[in-house]
C-alpha positions as CSV (number, residue, x, y, z in Angstrom):
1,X,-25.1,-26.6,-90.8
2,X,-26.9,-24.6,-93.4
3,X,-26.8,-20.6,-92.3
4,X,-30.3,-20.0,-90.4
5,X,-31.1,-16.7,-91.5
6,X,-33.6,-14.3,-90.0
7,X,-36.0,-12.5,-92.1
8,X,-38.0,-9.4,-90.5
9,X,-41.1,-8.5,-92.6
10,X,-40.7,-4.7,-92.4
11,X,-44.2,-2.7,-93.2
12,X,-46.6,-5.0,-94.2
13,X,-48.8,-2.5,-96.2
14,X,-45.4,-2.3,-98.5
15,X,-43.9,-5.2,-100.9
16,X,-41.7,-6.5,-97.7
17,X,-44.0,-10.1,-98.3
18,X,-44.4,-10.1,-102.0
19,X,-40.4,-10.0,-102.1
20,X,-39.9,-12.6,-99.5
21,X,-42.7,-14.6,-100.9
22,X,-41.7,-14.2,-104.6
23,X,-38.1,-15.2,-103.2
24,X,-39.0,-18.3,-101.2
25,X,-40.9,-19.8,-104.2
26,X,-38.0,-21.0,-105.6
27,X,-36.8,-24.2,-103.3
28,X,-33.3,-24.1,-104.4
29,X,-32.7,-21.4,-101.8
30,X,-33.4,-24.1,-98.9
31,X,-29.8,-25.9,-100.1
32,X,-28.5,-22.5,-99.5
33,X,-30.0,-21.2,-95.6
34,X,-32.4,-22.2,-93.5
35,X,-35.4,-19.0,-94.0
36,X,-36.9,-17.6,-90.8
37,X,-39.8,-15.5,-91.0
38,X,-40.5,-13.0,-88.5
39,X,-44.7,-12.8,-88.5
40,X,-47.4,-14.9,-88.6
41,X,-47.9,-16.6,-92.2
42,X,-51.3,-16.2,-93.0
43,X,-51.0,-12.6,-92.1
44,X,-48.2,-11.9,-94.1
45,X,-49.5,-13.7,-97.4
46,X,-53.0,-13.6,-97.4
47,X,-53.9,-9.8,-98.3
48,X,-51.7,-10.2,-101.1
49,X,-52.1,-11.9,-104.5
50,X,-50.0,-15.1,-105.5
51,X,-48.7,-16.9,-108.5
52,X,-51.6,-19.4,-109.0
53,X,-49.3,-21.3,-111.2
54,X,-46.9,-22.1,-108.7
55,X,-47.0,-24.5,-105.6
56,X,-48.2,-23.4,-102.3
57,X,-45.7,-21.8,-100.5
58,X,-45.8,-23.1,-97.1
59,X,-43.8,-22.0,-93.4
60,X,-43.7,-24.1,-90.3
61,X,-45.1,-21.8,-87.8
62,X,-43.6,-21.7,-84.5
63,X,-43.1,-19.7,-81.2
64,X,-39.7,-19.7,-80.7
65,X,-36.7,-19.6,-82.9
66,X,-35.3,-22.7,-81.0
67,X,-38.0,-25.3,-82.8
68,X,-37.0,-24.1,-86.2
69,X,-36.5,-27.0,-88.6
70,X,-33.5,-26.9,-91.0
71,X,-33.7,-26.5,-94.2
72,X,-37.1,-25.6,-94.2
73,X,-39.2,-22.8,-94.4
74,X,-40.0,-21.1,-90.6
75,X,-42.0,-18.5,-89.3
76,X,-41.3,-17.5,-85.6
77,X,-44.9,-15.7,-84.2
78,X,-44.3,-12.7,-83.3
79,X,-47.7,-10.8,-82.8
80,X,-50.8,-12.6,-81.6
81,X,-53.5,-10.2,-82.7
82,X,-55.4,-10.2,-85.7
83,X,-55.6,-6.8,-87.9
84,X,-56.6,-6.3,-91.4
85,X,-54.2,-5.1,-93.7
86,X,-54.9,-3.0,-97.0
87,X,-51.4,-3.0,-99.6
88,X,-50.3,0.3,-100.2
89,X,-51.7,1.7,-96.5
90,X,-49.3,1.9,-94.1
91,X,-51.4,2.0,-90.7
92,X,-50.6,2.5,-87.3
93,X,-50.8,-2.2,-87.2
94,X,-48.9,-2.6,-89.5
95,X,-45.8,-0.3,-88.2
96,X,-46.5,-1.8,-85.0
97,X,-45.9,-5.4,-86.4
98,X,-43.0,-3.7,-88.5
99,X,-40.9,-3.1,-84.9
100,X,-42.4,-6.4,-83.1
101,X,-40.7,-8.2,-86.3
102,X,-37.6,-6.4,-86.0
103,X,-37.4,-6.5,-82.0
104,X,-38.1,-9.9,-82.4
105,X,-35.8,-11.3,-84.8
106,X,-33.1,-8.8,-83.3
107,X,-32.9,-10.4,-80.1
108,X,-32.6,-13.9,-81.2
109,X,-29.8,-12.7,-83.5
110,X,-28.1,-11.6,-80.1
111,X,-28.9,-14.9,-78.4
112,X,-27.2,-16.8,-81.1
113,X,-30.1,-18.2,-82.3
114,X,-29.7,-16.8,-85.7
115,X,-26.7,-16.7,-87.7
116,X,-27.7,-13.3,-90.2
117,X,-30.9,-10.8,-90.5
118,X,-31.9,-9.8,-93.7
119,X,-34.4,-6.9,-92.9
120,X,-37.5,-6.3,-95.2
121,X,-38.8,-2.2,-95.7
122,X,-39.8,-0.4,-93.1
123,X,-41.7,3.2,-93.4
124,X,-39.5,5.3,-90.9
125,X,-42.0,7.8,-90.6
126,X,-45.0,4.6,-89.5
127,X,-42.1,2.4,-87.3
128,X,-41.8,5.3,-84.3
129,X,-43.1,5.0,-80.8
130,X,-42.3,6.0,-77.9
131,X,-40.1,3.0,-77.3
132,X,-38.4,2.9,-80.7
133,X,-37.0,6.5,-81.7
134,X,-34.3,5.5,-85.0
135,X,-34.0,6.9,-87.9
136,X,-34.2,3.6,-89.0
137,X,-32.5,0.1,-89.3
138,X,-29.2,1.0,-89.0
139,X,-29.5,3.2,-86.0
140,X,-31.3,0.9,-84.4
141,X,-28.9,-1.8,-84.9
142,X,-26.0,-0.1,-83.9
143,X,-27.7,1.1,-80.2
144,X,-29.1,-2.7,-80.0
145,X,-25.9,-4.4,-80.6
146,X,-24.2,-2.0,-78.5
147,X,-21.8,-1.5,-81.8
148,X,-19.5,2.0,-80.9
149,X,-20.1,3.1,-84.3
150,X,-21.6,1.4,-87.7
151,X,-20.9,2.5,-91.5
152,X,-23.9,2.1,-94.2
153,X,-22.6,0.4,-96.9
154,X,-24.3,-0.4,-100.4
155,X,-22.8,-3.5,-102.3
156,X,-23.2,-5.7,-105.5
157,X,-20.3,-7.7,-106.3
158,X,-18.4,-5.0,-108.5
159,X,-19.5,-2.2,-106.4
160,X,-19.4,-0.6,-102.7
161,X,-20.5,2.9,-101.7
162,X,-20.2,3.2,-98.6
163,X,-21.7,6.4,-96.1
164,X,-19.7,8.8,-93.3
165,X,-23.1,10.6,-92.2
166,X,-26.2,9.0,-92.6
167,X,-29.8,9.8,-92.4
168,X,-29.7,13.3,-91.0
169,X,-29.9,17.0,-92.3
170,X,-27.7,17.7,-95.5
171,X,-27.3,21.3,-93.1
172,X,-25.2,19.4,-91.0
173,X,-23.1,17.6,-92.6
174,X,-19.8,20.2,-92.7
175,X,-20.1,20.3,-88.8
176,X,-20.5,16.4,-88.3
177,X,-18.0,15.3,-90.8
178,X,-14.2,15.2,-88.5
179,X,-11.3,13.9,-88.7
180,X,-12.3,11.3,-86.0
181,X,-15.4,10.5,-87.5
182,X,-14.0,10.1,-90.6
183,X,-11.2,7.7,-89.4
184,X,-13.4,5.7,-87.9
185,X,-15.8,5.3,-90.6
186,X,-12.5,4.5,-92.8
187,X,-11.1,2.4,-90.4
188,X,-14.5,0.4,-90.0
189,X,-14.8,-0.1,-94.1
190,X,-11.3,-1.6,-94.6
191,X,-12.0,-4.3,-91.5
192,X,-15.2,-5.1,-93.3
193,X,-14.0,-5.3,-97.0
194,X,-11.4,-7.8,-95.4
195,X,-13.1,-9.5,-93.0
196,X,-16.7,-9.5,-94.9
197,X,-16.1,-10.1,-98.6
198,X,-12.6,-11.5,-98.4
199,X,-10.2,-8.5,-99.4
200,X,-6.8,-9.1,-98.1
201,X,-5.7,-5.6,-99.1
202,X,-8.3,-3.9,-100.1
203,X,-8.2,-0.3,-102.3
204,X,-10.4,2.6,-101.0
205,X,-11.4,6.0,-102.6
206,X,-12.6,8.9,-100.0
207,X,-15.0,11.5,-102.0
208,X,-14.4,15.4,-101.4
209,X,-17.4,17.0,-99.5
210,X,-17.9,20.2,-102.0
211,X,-17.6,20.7,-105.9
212,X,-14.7,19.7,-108.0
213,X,-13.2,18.6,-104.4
214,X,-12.7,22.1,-102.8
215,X,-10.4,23.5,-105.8
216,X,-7.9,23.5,-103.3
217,X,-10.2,25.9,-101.1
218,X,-11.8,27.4,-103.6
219,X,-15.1,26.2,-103.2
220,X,-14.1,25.0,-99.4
221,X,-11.7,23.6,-96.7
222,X,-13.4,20.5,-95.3
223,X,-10.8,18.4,-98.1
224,X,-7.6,19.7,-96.6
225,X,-8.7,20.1,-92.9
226,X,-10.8,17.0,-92.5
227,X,-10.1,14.5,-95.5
228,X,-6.4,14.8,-96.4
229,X,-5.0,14.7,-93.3
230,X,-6.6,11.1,-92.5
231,X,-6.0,9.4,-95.9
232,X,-2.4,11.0,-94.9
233,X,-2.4,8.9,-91.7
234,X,-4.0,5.6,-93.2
235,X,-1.2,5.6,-96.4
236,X,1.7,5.6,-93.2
237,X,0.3,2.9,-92.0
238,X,0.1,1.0,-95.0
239,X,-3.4,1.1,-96.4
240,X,-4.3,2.0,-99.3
241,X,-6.7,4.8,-99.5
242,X,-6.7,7.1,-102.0
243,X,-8.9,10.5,-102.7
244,X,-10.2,13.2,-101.7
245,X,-12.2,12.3,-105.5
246,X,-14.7,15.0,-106.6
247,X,-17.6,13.0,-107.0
248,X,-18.9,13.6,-110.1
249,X,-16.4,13.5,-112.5
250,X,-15.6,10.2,-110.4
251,X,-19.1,8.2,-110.9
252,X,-19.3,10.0,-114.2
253,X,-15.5,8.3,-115.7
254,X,-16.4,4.7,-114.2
255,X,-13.2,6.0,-111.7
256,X,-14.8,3.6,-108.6
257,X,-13.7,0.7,-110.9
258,X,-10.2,0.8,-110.1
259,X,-11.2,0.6,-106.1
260,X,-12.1,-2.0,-103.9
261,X,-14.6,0.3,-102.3
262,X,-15.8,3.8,-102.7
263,X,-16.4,6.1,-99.3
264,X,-19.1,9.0,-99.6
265,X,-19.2,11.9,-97.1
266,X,-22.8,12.0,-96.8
267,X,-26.2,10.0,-98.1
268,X,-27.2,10.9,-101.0
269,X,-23.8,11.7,-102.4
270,X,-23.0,7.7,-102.4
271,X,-26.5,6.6,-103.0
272,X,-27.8,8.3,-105.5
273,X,-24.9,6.9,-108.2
274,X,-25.2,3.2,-106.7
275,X,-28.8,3.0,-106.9
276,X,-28.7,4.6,-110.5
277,X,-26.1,1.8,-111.7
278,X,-27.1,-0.9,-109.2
279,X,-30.9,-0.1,-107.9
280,X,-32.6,-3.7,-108.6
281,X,-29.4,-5.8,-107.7
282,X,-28.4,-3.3,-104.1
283,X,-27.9,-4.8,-100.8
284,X,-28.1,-2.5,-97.8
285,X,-25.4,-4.2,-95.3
286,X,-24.2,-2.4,-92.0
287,X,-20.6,-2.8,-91.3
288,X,-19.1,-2.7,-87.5
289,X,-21.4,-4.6,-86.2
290,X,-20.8,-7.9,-84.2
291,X,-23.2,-9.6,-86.5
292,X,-24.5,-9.7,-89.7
293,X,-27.6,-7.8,-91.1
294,X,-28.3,-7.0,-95.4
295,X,-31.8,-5.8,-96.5
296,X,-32.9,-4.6,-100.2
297,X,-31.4,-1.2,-101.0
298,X,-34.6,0.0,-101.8
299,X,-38.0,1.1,-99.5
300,X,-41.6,0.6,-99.0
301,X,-43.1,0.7,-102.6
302,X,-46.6,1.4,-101.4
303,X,-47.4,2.9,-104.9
304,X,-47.4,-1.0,-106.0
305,X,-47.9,-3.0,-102.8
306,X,-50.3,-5.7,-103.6
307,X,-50.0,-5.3,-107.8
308,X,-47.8,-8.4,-107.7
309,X,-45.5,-6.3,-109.4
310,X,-42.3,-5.7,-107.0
311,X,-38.7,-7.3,-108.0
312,X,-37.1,-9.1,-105.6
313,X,-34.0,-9.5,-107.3
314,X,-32.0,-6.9,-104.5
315,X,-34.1,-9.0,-101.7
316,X,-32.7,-12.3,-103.2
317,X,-29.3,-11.0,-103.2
318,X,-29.5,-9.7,-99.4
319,X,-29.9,-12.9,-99.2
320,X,-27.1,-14.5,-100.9
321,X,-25.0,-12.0,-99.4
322,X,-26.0,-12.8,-95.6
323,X,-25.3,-16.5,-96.6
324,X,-21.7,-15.7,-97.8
325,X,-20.8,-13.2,-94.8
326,X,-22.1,-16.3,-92.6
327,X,-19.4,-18.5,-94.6
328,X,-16.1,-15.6,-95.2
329,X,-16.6,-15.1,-91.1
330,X,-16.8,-19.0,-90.1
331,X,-14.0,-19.5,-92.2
332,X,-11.8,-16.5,-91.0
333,X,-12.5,-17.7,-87.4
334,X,-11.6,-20.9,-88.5
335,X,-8.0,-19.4,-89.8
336,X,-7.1,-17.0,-87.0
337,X,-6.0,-19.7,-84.7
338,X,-4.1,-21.6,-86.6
339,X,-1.8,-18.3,-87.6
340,X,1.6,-18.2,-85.7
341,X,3.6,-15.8,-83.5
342,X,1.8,-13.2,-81.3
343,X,-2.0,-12.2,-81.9
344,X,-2.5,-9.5,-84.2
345,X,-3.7,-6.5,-82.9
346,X,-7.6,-6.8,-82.5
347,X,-9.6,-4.1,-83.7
348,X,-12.7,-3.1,-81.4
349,X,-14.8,-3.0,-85.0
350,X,-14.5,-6.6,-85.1
């Protein structure tokens, strides 16, 4: 059965449907998943310009999730009311059908209905409401799948960054950043680089959290209170993790080459080098979670919503990469049973 992937539309007054349109029009992607489209065609499509050189690009619309066809394109309806939407102007509709999208597609993920979301843009400024209070996807994810704790983690296929803090104040970051929080996060990446892309023993780097790494407590003590103690623990038992790396000189000497993955203390210190050497080919994918969910590493674009001018080259490979988790986990669940002697220890991450 071909991977039934769900697709939600994220801000419609951003390039969420030029880059799932732009994606779909090439068929070949039907041998690969079956594409289901959270939102109401016509609305999605019509406000925005086409390729008049290519063939219509057509979705079987349907209510629920259960009548989609395979191998075709879907769209599940997901709002019923009819609003006017200008590109490039986020609105208080078009956030509205941003988290009916995502609710939407969420839940059928959880009923089993789906087998991946890859999630379009949102604005997380235009998504809030009373009932939806998330910073944004991956927040949301993690409370909705009822996940302990989750791990942002940027990909291409010779790169990973992955995030301890998230989207909150850089001011915080000293007092969030513990050696539990930090173990987990670790712990979370090395089950994901095995279980999600295949790694059997995979190498990790951990950045420092100040300049040059602390020089030795120099320029700080969150590398040899927090960082070194845990990479300590994780090396007895047999993993190999490696760091703390001061970040710069790290990105700047290609040094996250010789690692499996690469694990940032805080946002922008991990996504501001991927998206510099990776930003069109990016995929967004949240580890920990009991399922799988990849967007575009990149947001909204209203400055160029509706130009017909947005790559969806990092959309297409969300894509792809959804398809592949789908596979790597079949395959591992496949495995596990047929391994012998006593059950390995299970992990509550997986």
């Amino acid at each position: 059965m071909l991977p039934r992937i769900g697709i939600s539309v994220g801000d419609l007054a951003g390039i969420g449907p030029e880059i799932i349109y732009k994606t779909f029009l090439d068929q070949r992607l039907l041998k690969f998943c079956t594409p289901v489209v959270y939102g109401t065609a016509t609305v999605l499509f019509d406000e925005f310009p086409v390729d008049p050189q290519a063939e219509p690009l057509t979705f079987r619309q349907v209510r629920e999730a259960a009548d989609i066809a395979p191998g075709k394109h879907n769209a599940v309806t997901c709002w019923d009311d009819d609003f006017h939407l200008t590109p490039g102007q986020p609105t208080q509709a078009s956030g509205t059908a941003a988290r009916q999208s995502l609710l939407a597609a969420a839940r059928d993920l959880k009923a089993g209905l789906l087998d991946a979301l890859v999630t379009a843009p949102i604005s997380k400024e235009n998504t809030q409401a009373d009932d939806f209070r998330y910073p944004g996807h991956t927040e949301f994810l993690t409370t909705f799948f009822e996940a302990p704790e989750s791990l942002m983690l940027l990909a291409t296929e010779d790169l990973r960054v992955a995030t301890v803090t998230g989207h909150i104040p850089l001011k915080e970051v000293p007092t969030r950043l513990t050696q539990e929080l930090l173990t987990t996060k670790l712990r979370i990446l090395i089950n994901s680089l095995k279980q999600d892309f295949g790694i059997e023993k995979p190498r990790v780097a951990v950045l420092g959290l100040n300049p040059h790494a602390g020089e030795n407590g120099l320029l700080g003590s969150e590398e040899a209170d927090v960082v070194t103690p845990v990479l300590q623990q994780f090396q007895q038992e047999g993993h190999l993790a490696y760091g703390p790396f001061p970040a710069d000189g790290y990105f700047g000497t290609r040094q996250f080459r010789q690692f499996d993955a690469t694990l940032s203390l805080y946002h922008d210190q991990g996504l501001i080098p991927f998206k510099t050497i990776a930003f069109e080919r990016g995929v967004n994918f949240t580890a920990g979670l009991p399922v799988i969910r990849t967007s575009p590493d990149h947001g909204t674009a209203y400055g160029i919503a509706g130009q017909y001018k947005a790559d969806p080259t990092s959309f297409r490979e969300a894509l792809y990469m959804a398809c592949e988790m789908v596979k790597q986990r079949k395959a591992l669940a496949e495995i596990k049973p047929l391994i012998p002697g006593p059950a390995p220890r299970s992990s509550r991450y997986e």
